[in-house]
LUMLUM-359356 format. One line per field, with one value per residue: residue number from 1; residue in three letters; z, x, y of N, C-alpha, C, CB in turn. Coordinates in Angstrom, 1 decimal. Atoms other than C-alpha are relative to their C-alpha. Glycine has a CB too. Layout:
<fivexs>
nr: (NUM; ...)
rest: (ALA; ...)
nup: (Z; ...)
neast: (X; ...)
nnorth: (Y; ...)
caup: (Z; ...)
caeast: (X; ...)
canorth: (Y; ...)
cup: (Z; ...)
ceast: (X; ...)
cnorth: (Y; ...)
cbup: (Z; ...)
cbeast: (X; ...)
cbnorth: (Y; ...)
</fivexs>
This chain:
<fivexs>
nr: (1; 2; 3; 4; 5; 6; 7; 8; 9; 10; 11; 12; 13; 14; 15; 16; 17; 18; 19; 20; 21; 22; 23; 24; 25; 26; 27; 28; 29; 30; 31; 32; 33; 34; 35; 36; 37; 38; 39; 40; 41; 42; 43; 44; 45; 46; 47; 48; 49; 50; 51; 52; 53; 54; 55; 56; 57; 58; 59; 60; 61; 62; 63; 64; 65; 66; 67; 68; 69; 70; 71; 72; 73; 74; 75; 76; 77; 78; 79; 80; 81; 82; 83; 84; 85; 86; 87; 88; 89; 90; 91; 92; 93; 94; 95; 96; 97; 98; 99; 100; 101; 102; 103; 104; 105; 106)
rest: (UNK; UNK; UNK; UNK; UNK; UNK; UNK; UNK; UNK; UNK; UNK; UNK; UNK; UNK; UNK; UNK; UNK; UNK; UNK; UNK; UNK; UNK; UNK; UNK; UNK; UNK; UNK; UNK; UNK; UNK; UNK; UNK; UNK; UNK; UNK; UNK; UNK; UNK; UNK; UNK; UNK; UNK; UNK; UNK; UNK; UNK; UNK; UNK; UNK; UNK; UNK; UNK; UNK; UNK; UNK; UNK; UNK; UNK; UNK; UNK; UNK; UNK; UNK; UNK; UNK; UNK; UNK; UNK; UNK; UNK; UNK; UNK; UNK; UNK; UNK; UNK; UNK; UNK; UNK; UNK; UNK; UNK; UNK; UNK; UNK; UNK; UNK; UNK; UNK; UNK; UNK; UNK; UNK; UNK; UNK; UNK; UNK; UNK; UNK; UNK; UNK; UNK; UNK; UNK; UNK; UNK)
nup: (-1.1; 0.7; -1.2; -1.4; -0.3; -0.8; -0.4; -0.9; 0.4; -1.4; -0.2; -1.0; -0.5; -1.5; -1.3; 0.4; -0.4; -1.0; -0.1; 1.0; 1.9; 0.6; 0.7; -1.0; -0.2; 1.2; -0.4; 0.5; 1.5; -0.3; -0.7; 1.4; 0.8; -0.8; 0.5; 1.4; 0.2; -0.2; 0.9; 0.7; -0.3; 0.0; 1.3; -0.3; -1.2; -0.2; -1.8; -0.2; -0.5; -0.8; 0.6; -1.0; -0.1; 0.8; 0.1; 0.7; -0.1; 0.1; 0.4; 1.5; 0.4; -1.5; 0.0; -0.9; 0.1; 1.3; 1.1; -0.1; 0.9; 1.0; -0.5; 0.4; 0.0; 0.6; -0.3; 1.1; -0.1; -0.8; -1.0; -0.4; -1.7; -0.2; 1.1; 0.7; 0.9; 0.2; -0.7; 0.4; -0.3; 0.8; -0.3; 1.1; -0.3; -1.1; -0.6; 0.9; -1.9; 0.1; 1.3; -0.8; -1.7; 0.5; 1.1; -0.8; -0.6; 0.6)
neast: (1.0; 0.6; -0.1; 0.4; 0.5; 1.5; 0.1; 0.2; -0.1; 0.7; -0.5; -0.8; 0.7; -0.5; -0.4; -1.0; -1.3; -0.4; -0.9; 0.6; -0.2; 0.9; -1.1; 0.2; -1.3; -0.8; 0.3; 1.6; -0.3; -0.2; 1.5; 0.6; -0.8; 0.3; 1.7; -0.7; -0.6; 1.0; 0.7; -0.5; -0.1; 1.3; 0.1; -0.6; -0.1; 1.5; -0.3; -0.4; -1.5; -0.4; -1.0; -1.6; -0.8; 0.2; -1.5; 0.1; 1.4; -0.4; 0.6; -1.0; 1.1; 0.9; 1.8; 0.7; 1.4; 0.8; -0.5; 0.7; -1.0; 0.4; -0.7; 0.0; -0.9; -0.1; -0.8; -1.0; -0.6; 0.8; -0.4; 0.8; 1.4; -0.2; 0.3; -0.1; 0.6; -0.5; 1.5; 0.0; 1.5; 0.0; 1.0; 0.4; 1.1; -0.3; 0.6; 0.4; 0.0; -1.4; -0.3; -0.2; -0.4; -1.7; 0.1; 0.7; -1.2; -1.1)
nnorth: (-0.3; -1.2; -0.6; -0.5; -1.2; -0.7; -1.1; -0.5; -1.6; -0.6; -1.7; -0.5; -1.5; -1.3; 0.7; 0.6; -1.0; 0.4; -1.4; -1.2; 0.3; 1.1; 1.1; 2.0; 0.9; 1.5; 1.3; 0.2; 0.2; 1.3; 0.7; 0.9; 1.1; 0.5; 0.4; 0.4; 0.8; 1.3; 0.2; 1.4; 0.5; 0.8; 0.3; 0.8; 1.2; 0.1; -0.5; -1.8; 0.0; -0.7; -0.7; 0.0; -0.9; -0.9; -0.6; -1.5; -1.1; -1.5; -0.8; -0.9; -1.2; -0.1; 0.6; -0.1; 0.4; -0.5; 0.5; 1.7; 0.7; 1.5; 0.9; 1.0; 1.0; 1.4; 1.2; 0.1; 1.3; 1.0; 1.3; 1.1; -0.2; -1.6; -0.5; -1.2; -0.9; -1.1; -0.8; -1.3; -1.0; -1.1; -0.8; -0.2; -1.5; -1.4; -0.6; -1.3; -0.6; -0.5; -0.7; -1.5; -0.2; -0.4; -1.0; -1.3; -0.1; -0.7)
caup: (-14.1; -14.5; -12.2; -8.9; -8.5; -5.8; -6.1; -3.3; -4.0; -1.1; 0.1; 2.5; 5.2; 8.2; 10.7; 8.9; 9.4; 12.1; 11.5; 10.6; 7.2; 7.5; 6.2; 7.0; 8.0; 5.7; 8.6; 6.9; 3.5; 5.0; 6.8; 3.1; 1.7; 4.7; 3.0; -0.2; 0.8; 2.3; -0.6; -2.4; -0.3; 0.1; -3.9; -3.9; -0.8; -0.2; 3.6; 4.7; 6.1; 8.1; 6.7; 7.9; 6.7; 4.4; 2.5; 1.5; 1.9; 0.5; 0.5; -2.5; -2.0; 1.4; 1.3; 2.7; 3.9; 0.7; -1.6; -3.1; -3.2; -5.4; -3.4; -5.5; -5.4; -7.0; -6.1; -8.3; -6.5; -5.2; -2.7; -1.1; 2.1; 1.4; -1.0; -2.6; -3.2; -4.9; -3.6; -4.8; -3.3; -5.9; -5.2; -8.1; -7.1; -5.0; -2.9; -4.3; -0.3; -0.3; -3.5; -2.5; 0.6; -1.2; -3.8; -1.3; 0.7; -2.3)
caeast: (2.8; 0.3; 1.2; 0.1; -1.6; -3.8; -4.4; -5.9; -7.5; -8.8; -8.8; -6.6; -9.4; -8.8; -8.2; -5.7; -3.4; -1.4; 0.5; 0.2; -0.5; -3.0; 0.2; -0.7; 2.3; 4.6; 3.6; -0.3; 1.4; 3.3; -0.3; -1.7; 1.0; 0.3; -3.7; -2.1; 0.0; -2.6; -4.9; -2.1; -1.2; -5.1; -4.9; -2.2; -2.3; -5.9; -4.2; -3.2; 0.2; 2.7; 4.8; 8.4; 9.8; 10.0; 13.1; 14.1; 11.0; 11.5; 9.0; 9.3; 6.1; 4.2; 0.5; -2.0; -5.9; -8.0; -5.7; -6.6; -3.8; -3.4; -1.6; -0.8; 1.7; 2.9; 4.2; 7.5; 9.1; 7.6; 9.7; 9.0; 7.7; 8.6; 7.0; 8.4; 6.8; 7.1; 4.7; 4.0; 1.8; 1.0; -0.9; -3.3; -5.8; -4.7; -6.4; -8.3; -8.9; -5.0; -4.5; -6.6; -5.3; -1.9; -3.1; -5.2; -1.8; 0.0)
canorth: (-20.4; -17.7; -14.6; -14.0; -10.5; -8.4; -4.9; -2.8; 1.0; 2.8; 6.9; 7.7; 10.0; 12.1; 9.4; 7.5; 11.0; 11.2; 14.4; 17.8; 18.6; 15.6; 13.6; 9.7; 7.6; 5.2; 2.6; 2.7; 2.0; -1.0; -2.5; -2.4; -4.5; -6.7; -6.9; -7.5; -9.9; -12.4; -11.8; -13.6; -15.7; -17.0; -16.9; -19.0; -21.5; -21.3; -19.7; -16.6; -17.9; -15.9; -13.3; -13.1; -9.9; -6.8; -6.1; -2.3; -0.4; 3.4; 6.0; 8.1; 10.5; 11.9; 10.4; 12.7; 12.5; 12.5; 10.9; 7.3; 4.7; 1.7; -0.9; -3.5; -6.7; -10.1; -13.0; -13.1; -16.7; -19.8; -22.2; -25.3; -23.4; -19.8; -17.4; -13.9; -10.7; -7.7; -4.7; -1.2; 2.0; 4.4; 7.3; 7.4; 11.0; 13.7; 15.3; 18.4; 19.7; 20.1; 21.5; 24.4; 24.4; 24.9; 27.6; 29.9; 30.1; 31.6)
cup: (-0.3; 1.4; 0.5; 0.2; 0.8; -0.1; 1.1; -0.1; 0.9; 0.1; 1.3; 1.3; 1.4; 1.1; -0.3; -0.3; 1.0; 0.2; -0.3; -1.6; 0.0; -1.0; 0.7; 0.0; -1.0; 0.6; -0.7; -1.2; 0.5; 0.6; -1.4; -0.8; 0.9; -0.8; -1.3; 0.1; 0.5; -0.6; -0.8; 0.4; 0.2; -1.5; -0.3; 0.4; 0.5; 1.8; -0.1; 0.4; 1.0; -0.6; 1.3; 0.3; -1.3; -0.1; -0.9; -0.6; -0.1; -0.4; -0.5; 0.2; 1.5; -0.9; 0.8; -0.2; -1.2; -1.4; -0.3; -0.4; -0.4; 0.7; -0.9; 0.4; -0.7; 0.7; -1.1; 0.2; 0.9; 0.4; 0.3; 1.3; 0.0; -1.5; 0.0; -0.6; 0.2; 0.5; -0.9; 0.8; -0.8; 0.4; -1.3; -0.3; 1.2; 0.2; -0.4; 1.1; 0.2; -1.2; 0.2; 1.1; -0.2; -0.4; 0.9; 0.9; -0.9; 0.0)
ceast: (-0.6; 0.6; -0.8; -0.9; -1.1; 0.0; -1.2; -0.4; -1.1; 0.8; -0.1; -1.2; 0.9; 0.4; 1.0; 1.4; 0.0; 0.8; -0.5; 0.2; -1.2; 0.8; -0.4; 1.6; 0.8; -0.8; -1.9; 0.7; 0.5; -1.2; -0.5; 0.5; -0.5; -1.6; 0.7; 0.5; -1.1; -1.0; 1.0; 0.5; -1.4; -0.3; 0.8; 0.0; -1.3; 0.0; 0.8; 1.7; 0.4; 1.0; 1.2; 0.8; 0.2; 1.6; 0.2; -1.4; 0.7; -1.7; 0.3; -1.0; -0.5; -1.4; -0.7; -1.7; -0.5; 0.4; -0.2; 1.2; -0.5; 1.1; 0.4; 1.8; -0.2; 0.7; 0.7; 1.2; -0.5; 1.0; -0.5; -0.9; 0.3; -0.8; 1.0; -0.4; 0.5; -1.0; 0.3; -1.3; -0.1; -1.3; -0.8; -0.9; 0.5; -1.2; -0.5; 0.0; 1.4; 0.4; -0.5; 0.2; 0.8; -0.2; -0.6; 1.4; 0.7; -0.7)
cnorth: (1.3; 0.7; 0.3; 1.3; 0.2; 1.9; 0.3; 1.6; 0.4; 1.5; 0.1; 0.9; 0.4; -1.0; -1.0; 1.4; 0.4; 1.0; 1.2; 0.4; -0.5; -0.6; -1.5; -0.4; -1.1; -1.3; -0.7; -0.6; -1.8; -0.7; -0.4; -1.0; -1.1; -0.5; -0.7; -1.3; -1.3; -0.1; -0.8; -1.0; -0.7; -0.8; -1.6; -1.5; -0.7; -0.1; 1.3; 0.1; 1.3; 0.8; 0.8; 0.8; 1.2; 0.2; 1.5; 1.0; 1.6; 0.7; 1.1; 1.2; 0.1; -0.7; 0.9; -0.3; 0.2; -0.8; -1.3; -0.4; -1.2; -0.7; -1.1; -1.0; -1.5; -0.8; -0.4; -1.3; -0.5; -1.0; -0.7; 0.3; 1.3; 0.7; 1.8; 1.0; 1.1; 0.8; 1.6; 1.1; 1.1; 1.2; 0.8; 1.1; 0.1; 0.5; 1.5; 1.0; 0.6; 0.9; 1.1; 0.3; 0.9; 1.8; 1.1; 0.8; 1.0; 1.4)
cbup: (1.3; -0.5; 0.2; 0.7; -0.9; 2.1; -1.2; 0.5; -1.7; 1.7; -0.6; -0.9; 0.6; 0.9; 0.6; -1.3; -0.7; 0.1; -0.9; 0.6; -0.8; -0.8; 0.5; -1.3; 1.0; 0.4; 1.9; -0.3; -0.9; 0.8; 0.9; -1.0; -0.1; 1.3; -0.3; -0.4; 0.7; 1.2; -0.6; -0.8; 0.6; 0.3; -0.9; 0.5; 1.3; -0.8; 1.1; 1.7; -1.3; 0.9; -0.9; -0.4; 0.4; 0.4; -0.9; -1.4; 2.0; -1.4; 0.6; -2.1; -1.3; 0.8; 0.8; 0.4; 0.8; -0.3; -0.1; -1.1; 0.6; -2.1; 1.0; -1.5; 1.4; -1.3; 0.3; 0.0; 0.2; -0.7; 0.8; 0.4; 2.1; 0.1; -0.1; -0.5; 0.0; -1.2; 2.5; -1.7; 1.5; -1.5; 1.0; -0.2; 0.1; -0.7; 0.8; -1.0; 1.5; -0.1; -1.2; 0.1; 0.9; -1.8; -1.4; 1.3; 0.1; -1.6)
cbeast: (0.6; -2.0; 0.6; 1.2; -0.4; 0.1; -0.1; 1.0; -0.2; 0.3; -1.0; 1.3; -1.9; -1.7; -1.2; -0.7; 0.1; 0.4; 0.9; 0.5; 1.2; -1.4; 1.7; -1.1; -0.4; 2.4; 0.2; -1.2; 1.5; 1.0; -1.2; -0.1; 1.8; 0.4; -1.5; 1.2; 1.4; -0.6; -0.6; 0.7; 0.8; -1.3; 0.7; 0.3; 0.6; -0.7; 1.1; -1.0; 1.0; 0.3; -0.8; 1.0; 1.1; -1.1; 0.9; 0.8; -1.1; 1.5; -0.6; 0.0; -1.5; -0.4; -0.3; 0.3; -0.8; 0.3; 1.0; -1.4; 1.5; 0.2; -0.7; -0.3; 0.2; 0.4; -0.7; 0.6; 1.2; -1.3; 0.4; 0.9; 0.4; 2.1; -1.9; 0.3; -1.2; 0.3; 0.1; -0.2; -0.3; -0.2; 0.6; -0.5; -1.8; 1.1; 0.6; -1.6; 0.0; 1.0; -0.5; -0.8; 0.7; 0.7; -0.9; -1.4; 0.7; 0.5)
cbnorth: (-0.2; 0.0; 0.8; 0.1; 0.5; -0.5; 0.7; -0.4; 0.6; -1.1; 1.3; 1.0; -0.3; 1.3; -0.7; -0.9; 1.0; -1.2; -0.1; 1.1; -1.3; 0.6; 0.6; -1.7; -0.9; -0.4; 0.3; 1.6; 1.5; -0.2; 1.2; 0.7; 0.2; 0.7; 1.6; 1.0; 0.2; -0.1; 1.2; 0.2; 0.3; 1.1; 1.2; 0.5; 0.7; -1.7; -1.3; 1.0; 0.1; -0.7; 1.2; -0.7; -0.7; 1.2; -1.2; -0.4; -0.2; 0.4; 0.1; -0.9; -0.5; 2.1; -1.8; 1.2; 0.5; 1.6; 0.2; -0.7; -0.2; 0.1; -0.3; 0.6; -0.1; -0.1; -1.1; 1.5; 0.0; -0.7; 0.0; -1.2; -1.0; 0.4; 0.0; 0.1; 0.2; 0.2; 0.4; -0.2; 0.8; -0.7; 0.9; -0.9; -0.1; 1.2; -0.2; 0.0; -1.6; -1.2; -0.5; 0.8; -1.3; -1.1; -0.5; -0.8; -1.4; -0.5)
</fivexs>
């Protein structure tokens, strides 16, 4: 079977942060997987279905405004009425706004 794939690449702006900093939330990162996942589930099924549940979610990096992530995910097992995916959010461009944000600071 050929694999499954959707990527997803959009920049993070000012209203999608929710903290100081201009740090966005993990919960934005899980919403994209959520887009992700019903792009392959449409691929797929030719329906959006219902997703049941996220296992072991870690965020490994902050995300803030400005930065573009790459959402991507596969569908890595197909059951008779359940599917399996894998997800990733990579943050592929940083924010240059932050950066001298940082550097003027020192």
């Amino acid at each position: 079977m050929e694999k499954i794939t959707s990527t997803l690449r959009l920049r993070m702006s000012a209203k999608d942060a929710h903290y100081g900093g201009e740090l966005v939330d993990g919960a934005h990162m899980v919403h994209l997987f959520g887009d992700v996942a019903t792009e392959l589930l449409i691929k797929l099924d030719g329906d959006e279905g219902l997703f049941c549940a996220y296992d072991n979610v870690e965020f490994l990096a902050p995300t803030y405004a400005g930065d573009y992530i790459e959402a991507y995910g596969e569908i890595d097992k197909i059951g008779n009425t359940s599917r399996h995916m894998v997800f990733e959010a990579r943050k592929v461009i940083v924010s240059t706004q932050l950066l001298i944000s940082w550097k003027s600071q020192s």
